[in-house]
C-alpha positions as CSV (number, residue, x, y, z in Angstrom):
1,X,-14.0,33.8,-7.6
2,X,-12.3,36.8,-6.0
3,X,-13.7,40.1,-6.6
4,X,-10.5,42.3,-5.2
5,X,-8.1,43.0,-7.9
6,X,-5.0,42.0,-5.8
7,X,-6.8,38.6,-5.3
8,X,-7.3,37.9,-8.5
9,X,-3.4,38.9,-9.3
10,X,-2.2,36.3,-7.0
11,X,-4.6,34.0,-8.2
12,X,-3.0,34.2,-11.6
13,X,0.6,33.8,-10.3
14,X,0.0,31.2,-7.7
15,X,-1.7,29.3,-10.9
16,X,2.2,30.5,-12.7
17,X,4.4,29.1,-10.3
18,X,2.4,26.4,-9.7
19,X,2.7,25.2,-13.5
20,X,6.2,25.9,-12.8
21,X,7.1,23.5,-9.8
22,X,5.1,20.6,-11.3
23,X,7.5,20.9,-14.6
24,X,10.3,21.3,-12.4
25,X,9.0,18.2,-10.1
26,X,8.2,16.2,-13.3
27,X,11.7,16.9,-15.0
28,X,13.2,15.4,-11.4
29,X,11.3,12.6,-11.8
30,X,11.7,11.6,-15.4
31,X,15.9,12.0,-14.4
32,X,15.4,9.8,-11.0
33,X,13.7,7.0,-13.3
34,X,16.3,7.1,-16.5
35,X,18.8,7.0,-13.7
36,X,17.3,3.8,-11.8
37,X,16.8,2.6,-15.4
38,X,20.4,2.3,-16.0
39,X,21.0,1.2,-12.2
40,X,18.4,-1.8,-13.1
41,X,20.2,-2.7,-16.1
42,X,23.6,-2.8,-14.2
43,X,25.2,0.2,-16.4
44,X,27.5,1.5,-14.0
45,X,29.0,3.9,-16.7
46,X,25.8,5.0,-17.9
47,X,24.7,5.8,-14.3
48,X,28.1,7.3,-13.5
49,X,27.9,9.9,-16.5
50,X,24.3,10.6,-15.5
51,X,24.6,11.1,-11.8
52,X,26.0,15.0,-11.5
53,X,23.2,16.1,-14.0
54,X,20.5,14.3,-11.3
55,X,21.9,15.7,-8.1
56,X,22.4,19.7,-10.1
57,X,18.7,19.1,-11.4
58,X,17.5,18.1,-7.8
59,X,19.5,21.0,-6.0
60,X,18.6,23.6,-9.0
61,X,15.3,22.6,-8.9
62,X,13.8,24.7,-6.1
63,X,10.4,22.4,-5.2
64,X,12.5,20.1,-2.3
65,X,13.7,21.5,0.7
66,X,17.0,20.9,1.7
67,X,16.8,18.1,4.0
68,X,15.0,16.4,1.2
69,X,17.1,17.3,-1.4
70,X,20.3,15.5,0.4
71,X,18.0,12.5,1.1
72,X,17.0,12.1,-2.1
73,X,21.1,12.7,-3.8
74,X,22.7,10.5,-1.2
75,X,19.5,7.5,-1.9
76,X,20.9,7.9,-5.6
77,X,24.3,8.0,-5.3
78,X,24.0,4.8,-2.7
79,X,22.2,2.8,-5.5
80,X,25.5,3.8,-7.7
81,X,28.1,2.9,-4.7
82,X,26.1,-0.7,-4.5
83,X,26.1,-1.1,-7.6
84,X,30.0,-0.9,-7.8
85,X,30.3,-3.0,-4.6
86,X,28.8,-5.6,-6.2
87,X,30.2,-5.2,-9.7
88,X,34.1,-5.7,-7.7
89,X,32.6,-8.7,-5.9
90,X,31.8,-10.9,-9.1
């Protein structure tokens, strides 16, 4: 344990923000699977209505750096655009 007082400090908000991120990460995550839920289950209106409040979630969230944040929005919306290809095929 740290003795100085300014250690301690940023101790207590590194413990803070780090609470923080994993709620942030974890609300991503639990959006991601609804999302692929609905892509399973072949409800392209479902995933259509659902797919801005992922992506504003993902680029709100503040834990993803950019790059990763556009990788993981365009993996998504590709799921959606197949999703449609194949539902104008049939």
């Amino acid at each position: 344990m740290a003795n100085i007082k300014s250690q301690k400090k940023r101790i207590l908000i590194t413990r803070e923000e780090n609470a923080a991120n994993n709620s942030k990460r974890t609300r991503v995550k639990n959006l991601v699977k609804k999302y692929e839920a609905l892509i399973a289950a072949n409800d392209i209106a479902g995933a259509k209505a659902l797919l801005p409040e992922v992506v504003s979630v993902i680029d709100k969230s503040g834990v993803y750096k950019d790059n990763t944040a556009s990788r993981k929005v365009a993996r998504l919306s590709k799921l959606l655009s197949d999703l449609e290809k194949a539902a104008v095929a049939e």
